[in-house]
C-alpha positions as CSV (number, residue, x, y, z in Angstrom):
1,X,-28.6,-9.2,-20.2
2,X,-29.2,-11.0,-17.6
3,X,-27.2,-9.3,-15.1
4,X,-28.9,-6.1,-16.3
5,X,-31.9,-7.2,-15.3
6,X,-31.1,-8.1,-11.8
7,X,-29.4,-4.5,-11.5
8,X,-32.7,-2.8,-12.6
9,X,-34.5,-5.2,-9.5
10,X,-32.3,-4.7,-6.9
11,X,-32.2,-1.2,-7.9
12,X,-36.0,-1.6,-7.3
13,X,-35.8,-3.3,-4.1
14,X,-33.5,-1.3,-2.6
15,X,-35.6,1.8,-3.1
16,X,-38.7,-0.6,-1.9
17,X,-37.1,-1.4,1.6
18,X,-34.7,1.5,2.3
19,X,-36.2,4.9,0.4
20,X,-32.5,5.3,-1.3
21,X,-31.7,8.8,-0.1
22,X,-28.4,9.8,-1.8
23,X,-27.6,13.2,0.1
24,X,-24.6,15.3,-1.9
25,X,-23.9,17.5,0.4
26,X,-20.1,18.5,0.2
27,X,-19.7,17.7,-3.5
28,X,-22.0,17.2,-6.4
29,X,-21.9,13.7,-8.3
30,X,-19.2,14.2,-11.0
31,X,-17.8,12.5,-13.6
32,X,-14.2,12.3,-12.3
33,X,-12.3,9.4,-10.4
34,X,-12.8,9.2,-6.7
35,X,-12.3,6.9,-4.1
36,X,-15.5,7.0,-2.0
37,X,-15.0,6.0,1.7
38,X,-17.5,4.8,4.1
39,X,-18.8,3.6,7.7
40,X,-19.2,-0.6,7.5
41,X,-22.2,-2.1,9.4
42,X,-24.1,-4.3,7.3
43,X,-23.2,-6.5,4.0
44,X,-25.9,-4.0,2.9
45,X,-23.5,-1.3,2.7
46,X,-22.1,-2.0,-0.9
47,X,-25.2,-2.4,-2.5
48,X,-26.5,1.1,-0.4
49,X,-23.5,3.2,-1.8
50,X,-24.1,1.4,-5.5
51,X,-27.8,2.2,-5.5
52,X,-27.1,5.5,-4.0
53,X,-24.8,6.7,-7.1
54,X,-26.4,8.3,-10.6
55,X,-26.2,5.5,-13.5
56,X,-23.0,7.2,-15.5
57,X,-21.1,7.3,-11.6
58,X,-22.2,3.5,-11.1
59,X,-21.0,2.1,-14.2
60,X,-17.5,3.3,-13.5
61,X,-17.3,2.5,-9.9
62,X,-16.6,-0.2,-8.4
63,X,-16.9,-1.6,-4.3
64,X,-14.1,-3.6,-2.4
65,X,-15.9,-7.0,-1.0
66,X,-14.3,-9.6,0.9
67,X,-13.5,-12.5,-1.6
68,X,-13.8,-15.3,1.2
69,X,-17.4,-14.1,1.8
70,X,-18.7,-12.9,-1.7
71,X,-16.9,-15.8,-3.7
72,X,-18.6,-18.7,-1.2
73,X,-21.7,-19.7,-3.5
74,X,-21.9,-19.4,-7.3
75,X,-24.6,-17.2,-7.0
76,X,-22.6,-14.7,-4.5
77,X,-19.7,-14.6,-7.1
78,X,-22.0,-13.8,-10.0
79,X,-23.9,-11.0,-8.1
80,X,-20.6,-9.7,-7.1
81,X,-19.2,-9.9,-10.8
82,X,-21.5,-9.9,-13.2
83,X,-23.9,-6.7,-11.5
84,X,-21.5,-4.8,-9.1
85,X,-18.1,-5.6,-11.2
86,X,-16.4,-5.6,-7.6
87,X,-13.0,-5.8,-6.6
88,X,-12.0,-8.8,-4.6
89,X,-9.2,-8.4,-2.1
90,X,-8.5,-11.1,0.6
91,X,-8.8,-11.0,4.5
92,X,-6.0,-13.8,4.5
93,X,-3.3,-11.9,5.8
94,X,-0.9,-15.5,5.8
95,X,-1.3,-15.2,2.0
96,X,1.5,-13.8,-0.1
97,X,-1.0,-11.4,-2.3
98,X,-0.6,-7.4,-1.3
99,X,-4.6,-7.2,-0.5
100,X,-3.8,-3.8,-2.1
101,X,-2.6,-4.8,-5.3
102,X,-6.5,-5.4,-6.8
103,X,-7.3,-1.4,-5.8
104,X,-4.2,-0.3,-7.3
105,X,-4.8,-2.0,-10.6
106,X,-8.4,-0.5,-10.5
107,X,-7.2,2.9,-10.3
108,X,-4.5,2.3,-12.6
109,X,-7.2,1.8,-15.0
110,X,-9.3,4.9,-14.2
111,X,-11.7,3.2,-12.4
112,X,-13.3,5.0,-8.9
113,X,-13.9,2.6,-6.2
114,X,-15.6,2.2,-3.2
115,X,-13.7,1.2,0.1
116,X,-15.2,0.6,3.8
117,X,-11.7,1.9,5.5
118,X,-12.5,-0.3,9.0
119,X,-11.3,-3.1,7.0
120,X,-14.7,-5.2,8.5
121,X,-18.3,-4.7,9.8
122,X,-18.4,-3.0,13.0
123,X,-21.5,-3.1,15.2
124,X,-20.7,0.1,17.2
125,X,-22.6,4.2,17.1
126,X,-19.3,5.3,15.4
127,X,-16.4,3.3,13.1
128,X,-13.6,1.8,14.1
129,X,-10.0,3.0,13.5
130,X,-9.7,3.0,9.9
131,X,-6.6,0.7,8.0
132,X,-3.7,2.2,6.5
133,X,-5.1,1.0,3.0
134,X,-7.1,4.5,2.6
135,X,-3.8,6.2,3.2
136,X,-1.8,4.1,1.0
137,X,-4.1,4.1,-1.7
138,X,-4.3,8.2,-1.3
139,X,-0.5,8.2,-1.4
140,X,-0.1,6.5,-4.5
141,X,-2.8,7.8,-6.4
142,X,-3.3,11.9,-5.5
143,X,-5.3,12.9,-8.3
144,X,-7.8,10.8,-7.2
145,X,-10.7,12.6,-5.3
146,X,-11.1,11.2,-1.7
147,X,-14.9,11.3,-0.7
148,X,-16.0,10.5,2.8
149,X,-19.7,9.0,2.9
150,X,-21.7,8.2,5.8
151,X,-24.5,5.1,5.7
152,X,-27.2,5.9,7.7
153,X,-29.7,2.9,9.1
154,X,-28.5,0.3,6.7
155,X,-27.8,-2.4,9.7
156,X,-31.3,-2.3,10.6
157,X,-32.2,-3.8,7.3
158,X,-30.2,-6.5,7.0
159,X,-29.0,-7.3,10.8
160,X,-26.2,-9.2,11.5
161,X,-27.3,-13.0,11.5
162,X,-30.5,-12.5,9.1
163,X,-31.2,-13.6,5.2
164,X,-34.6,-11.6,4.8
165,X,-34.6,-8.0,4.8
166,X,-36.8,-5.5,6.2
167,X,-37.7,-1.9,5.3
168,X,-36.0,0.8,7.0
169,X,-35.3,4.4,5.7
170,X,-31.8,4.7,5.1
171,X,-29.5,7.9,3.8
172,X,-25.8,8.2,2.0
173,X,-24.7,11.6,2.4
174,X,-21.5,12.4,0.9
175,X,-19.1,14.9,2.0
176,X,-16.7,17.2,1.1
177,X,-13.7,15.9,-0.3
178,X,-10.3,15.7,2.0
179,X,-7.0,15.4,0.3
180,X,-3.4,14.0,1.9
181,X,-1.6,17.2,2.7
182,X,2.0,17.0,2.1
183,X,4.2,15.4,4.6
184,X,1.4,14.2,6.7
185,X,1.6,11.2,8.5
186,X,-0.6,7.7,8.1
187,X,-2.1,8.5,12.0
188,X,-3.0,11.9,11.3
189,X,-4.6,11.3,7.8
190,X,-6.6,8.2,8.8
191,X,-8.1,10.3,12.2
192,X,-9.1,13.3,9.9
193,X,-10.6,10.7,7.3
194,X,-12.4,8.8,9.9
195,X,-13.9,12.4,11.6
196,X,-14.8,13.5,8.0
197,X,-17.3,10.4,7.8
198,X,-17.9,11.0,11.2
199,X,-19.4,14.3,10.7
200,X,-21.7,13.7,8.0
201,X,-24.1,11.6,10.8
202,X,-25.3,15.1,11.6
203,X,-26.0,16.6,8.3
Protein backbone atom coordinates (compact mmCIF):
# COMPACT_ATOMS: atom_id res chain seq x y z
CA UNK A 1 0.00 0.00 0.00
CA UNK A 2 2.52 1.88 0.69
CA UNK A 3 4.40 1.78 -2.37
CA UNK A 4 1.11 2.74 -4.07
CA UNK A 5 1.00 5.67 -2.46
CA UNK A 6 4.40 6.95 -3.30
CA UNK A 7 3.44 6.00 -7.13
CA UNK A 8 0.28 8.25 -6.91
CA UNK A 9 2.91 11.30 -5.40
CA UNK A 10 5.50 10.99 -7.66
CA UNK A 11 3.06 10.71 -10.28
CA UNK A 12 1.94 14.06 -8.87
CA UNK A 13 5.18 15.57 -8.69
CA UNK A 14 6.31 14.82 -11.74
CA UNK A 15 3.35 16.40 -13.41
CA UNK A 16 3.98 19.45 -10.77
CA UNK A 17 7.66 20.13 -11.95
CA UNK A 18 7.75 18.83 -15.61
CA UNK A 19 3.99 19.16 -17.26
CA UNK A 20 4.21 15.24 -18.27
CA UNK A 21 3.70 15.53 -21.96
CA UNK A 22 3.44 11.95 -23.36
CA UNK A 23 3.39 12.69 -27.21
CA UNK A 24 2.29 9.32 -29.34
CA UNK A 25 3.15 10.17 -32.33
CA UNK A 26 4.21 7.12 -34.50
CA UNK A 27 2.18 4.53 -32.53
CA UNK A 28 -0.76 4.66 -30.19
CA UNK A 29 -0.26 3.22 -26.45
CA UNK A 30 -1.17 -0.46 -26.87
CA UNK A 31 -1.45 -3.26 -24.91
CA UNK A 32 1.15 -5.40 -26.54
CA UNK A 33 4.98 -6.11 -25.48
CA UNK A 34 7.51 -3.57 -26.56
CA UNK A 35 10.75 -2.69 -25.81
CA UNK A 36 10.69 1.15 -25.49
CA UNK A 37 14.15 2.79 -26.22
CA UNK A 38 15.31 6.12 -25.25
CA UNK A 39 17.89 9.19 -25.19
CA UNK A 40 19.74 9.07 -21.40
CA UNK A 41 20.56 12.51 -19.72
CA UNK A 42 19.33 12.69 -16.40
CA UNK A 43 18.52 9.88 -13.57
CA UNK A 44 15.13 11.58 -14.32
CA UNK A 45 14.73 9.71 -17.44
CA UNK A 46 13.16 6.52 -15.92
CA UNK A 47 10.73 8.02 -13.83
CA UNK A 48 9.87 10.51 -17.14
CA UNK A 49 9.14 7.50 -19.53
CA UNK A 50 7.15 5.69 -16.26
CA UNK A 51 4.99 8.75 -15.65
CA UNK A 52 4.65 9.29 -19.32
CA UNK A 53 2.94 5.79 -19.93
CA UNK A 54 -1.14 5.08 -19.39
CA UNK A 55 -1.71 3.08 -15.98
CA UNK A 56 -2.55 -0.54 -17.75
CA UNK A 57 1.08 0.17 -20.06
CA UNK A 58 2.89 1.08 -16.61
CA UNK A 59 1.99 -1.76 -14.65
CA UNK A 60 3.45 -4.13 -17.20
CA UNK A 61 6.58 -2.31 -18.04
CA UNK A 62 9.40 -2.20 -16.53
CA UNK A 63 12.92 0.34 -16.76
CA UNK A 64 16.58 -0.98 -16.85
CA UNK A 65 18.54 0.94 -13.83
CA UNK A 66 22.00 0.63 -12.91
CA UNK A 67 22.07 -1.78 -9.83
CA UNK A 68 25.43 -0.14 -8.37
CA UNK A 69 23.50 3.28 -8.35
CA UNK A 70 19.82 2.38 -7.51
CA UNK A 71 20.72 -0.47 -4.90
CA UNK A 72 23.25 2.19 -2.83
CA UNK A 73 20.63 3.23 0.01
CA UNK A 74 17.72 1.19 1.32
CA UNK A 75 15.50 3.75 0.22
CA UNK A 76 16.97 3.77 -3.60
CA UNK A 77 16.34 -0.08 -3.67
CA UNK A 78 12.80 0.19 -2.43
CA UNK A 79 11.84 3.07 -4.87
CA UNK A 80 13.39 1.07 -7.48
CA UNK A 81 11.49 -2.29 -6.38
CA UNK A 82 8.72 -1.73 -4.67
CA UNK A 83 7.16 1.45 -7.23
CA UNK A 84 9.01 1.00 -10.61
CA UNK A 85 9.43 -3.07 -10.34
CA UNK A 86 12.83 -2.36 -12.33
CA UNK A 87 15.22 -4.57 -13.78
CA UNK A 88 18.66 -4.43 -12.31
CA UNK A 89 21.61 -5.16 -14.62
CA UNK A 90 25.27 -4.39 -13.64
CA UNK A 91 27.90 -1.91 -15.14
CA UNK A 92 30.65 -4.40 -13.68
CA UNK A 93 31.81 -5.65 -16.82
CA UNK A 94 34.78 -7.94 -14.57
CA UNK A 95 31.72 -9.76 -13.28
CA UNK A 96 30.76 -13.15 -14.63
CA UNK A 97 26.82 -12.24 -14.94
CA UNK A 98 25.58 -11.63 -18.83
CA UNK A 99 24.22 -7.90 -17.93
CA UNK A 100 21.68 -9.28 -20.48
CA UNK A 101 20.44 -12.16 -18.80
CA UNK A 102 17.89 -9.87 -16.34
CA UNK A 103 16.18 -8.39 -19.82
CA UNK A 104 15.93 -11.61 -21.33
CA UNK A 105 14.18 -13.23 -18.40
CA UNK A 106 11.83 -10.06 -18.39
CA UNK A 107 10.75 -10.67 -21.75
CA UNK A 108 10.67 -14.27 -21.35
CA UNK A 109 7.97 -13.54 -19.02
CA UNK A 110 5.91 -11.07 -21.22
CA UNK A 111 7.01 -8.24 -19.58
CA UNK A 112 7.83 -4.82 -21.92
CA UNK A 113 10.73 -2.85 -20.74
CA UNK A 114 12.26 0.19 -20.92
CA UNK A 115 16.09 0.53 -22.06
CA UNK A 116 18.39 3.80 -22.41
CA UNK A 117 20.50 2.01 -25.43
CA UNK A 118 23.77 4.55 -24.58
CA UNK A 119 24.36 2.18 -21.90
CA UNK A 120 24.96 5.66 -19.45
CA UNK A 121 24.01 9.38 -19.12
CA UNK A 122 25.32 11.48 -21.77
CA UNK A 123 25.53 15.16 -21.42
CA UNK A 124 25.68 15.99 -25.18
CA UNK A 125 22.62 17.75 -27.99
CA UNK A 126 22.39 14.27 -29.37
CA UNK A 127 23.09 10.40 -27.86
CA UNK A 128 25.87 8.54 -27.96
CA UNK A 129 26.48 5.39 -30.02
CA UNK A 130 24.06 3.06 -28.82
CA UNK A 131 25.35 -0.76 -27.19
CA UNK A 132 24.85 -3.82 -28.90
CA UNK A 133 22.26 -4.82 -26.02
CA UNK A 134 19.21 -3.16 -28.18
CA UNK A 135 20.30 -5.40 -30.99
CA UNK A 136 20.75 -8.44 -29.06
CA UNK A 137 17.76 -8.07 -27.23
CA UNK A 138 15.82 -7.39 -30.77
CA UNK A 139 17.50 -10.52 -32.16
CA UNK A 140 16.29 -12.84 -29.62
CA UNK A 141 13.06 -11.61 -29.09
CA UNK A 142 11.35 -10.36 -32.75
CA UNK A 143 7.84 -10.27 -31.76
CA UNK A 144 8.55 -7.79 -29.50
CA UNK A 145 7.68 -4.19 -30.75
CA UNK A 146 10.85 -1.88 -30.75
CA UNK A 147 9.64 1.79 -29.86
CA UNK A 148 12.11 4.61 -30.15
CA UNK A 149 11.30 7.59 -27.56
CA UNK A 150 12.88 10.84 -27.33
CA UNK A 151 13.03 12.78 -23.62
CA UNK A 152 12.87 16.17 -24.08
CA UNK A 153 14.23 18.81 -21.18
CA UNK A 154 14.39 16.23 -18.51
CA UNK A 155 18.34 17.13 -17.58
CA UNK A 156 17.29 20.59 -16.75
CA UNK A 157 15.30 19.25 -13.93
CA UNK A 158 17.44 17.30 -12.23
CA UNK A 159 21.14 18.47 -13.40
CA UNK A 160 23.87 16.42 -13.06
CA UNK A 161 25.39 16.99 -9.47
CA UNK A 162 21.91 18.23 -7.86
CA UNK A 163 19.36 16.47 -5.14
CA UNK A 164 16.49 19.12 -5.49
CA UNK A 165 14.60 19.42 -8.59
CA UNK A 166 13.21 22.22 -10.40
CA UNK A 167 10.27 22.74 -12.82
CA UNK A 168 10.93 22.54 -16.35
CA UNK A 169 8.46 21.52 -19.13
CA UNK A 170 9.42 18.34 -20.44
CA UNK A 171 7.97 16.00 -23.46
CA UNK A 172 8.22 11.94 -24.37
CA UNK A 173 7.22 11.53 -27.83
CA UNK A 174 7.22 8.17 -29.02
CA UNK A 175 7.82 7.06 -32.44
CA UNK A 176 7.07 4.76 -34.94
CA UNK A 177 8.16 1.37 -34.33
CA UNK A 178 11.51 -0.03 -36.26
CA UNK A 179 11.99 -3.75 -36.55
CA UNK A 180 15.47 -5.79 -37.32
CA UNK A 181 15.27 -6.57 -40.96
CA UNK A 182 16.56 -9.90 -41.87
CA UNK A 183 20.27 -10.32 -42.29
CA UNK A 184 21.03 -6.92 -41.05
CA UNK A 185 24.04 -6.29 -39.21
CA UNK A 186 24.44 -4.99 -35.33
CA UNK A 187 26.19 -1.44 -36.92
CA UNK A 188 23.54 -0.89 -39.33
CA UNK A 189 20.57 -1.59 -36.87
CA UNK A 190 21.97 0.31 -33.90
CA UNK A 191 22.67 3.65 -36.43
CA UNK A 192 19.00 3.36 -37.72
CA UNK A 193 17.76 2.91 -34.03
CA UNK A 194 19.77 5.66 -32.76
CA UNK A 195 18.44 8.19 -35.93
CA UNK A 196 14.89 6.93 -35.13
CA UNK A 197 15.17 8.53 -31.50
CA UNK A 198 17.03 11.05 -33.09
CA UNK A 199 14.22 12.30 -35.24
CA UNK A 200 11.53 12.50 -32.86
CA UNK A 201 13.59 15.89 -31.27
CA UNK A 202 11.79 17.68 -34.09
CA UNK A 203 8.31 16.41 -33.93
Amino acid sequence: MLAKFMGWFLLGLVRVLTGSQARWHGCPPKAEQRIYFANHQSHADLVMIWAALPPELRSVTRAIAARDYWTQSPFKQWLTTEVFNVIYVSRDRTADEDPLEPLLAALANGDSIILFPEGTRGHAEEPQAFKAGLYNLAAKFPGAVLVPAWINNVQHVLPKGEVVPVPVLCSVTFGAPIQLEDGEDRATFLKRAREAVMALREV
